[in-house]
C-alpha positions, 0 to 999 in steps of 0.5 A: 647492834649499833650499826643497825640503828645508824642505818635505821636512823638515815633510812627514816631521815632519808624517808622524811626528805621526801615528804618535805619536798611535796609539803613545800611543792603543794604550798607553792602550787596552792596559791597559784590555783586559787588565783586561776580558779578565781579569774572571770570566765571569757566565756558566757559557757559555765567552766566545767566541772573539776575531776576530784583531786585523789590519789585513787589512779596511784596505786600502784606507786603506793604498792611499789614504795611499799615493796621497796621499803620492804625489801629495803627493811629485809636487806639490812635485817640480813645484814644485821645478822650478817654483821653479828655472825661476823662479831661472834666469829672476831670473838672466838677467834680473839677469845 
């Protein structure tokens, strides 16, 4: 059982690095376009208009990450059980 929560505890460490990183890549990318946005046009044409900043066109990322750590998740589970059968068999044998 202990096993478990040592790979529990690095799959969620693991899962938080990720997120850091476009934390820190969003607050690098910020100033940057306030900068661009606020420079007076060259033309005497009004700029057009910006497309919506979403995540709807991602979808499919959002459904492969969740596959993923489904299957991530069903693998150490079985390994778990794995692991346990293992011990029960060391404890008869040593019984």
């Amino acid at each position: 059982m202990r096993h478990i929560r040592i790979i529990l505890v690095l799959l969620f460490a693991l899962a938080g690095l990720g997120t850091g990183r476009a934390a820190r890549a969003q607050a690098v990318e910020a100033p940057a376009v306030a900068a661009a946005s606020t420079a007076p046009a060259s033309s005497a044409l009004p700029a057009p208009p910006k497309p919506p900043r979403t995540l709807r066109a991602y979808w499919h990322l959002f459904a492969a990450f969740a596959i993923v750590w489904l299957l991530v998740f069903g693998y150490v589970v079985t390994l778990a059980r794995r692991f346990r059968r293992v011990e029960e068999q060391l404890q008869a044998l040593g019984a």
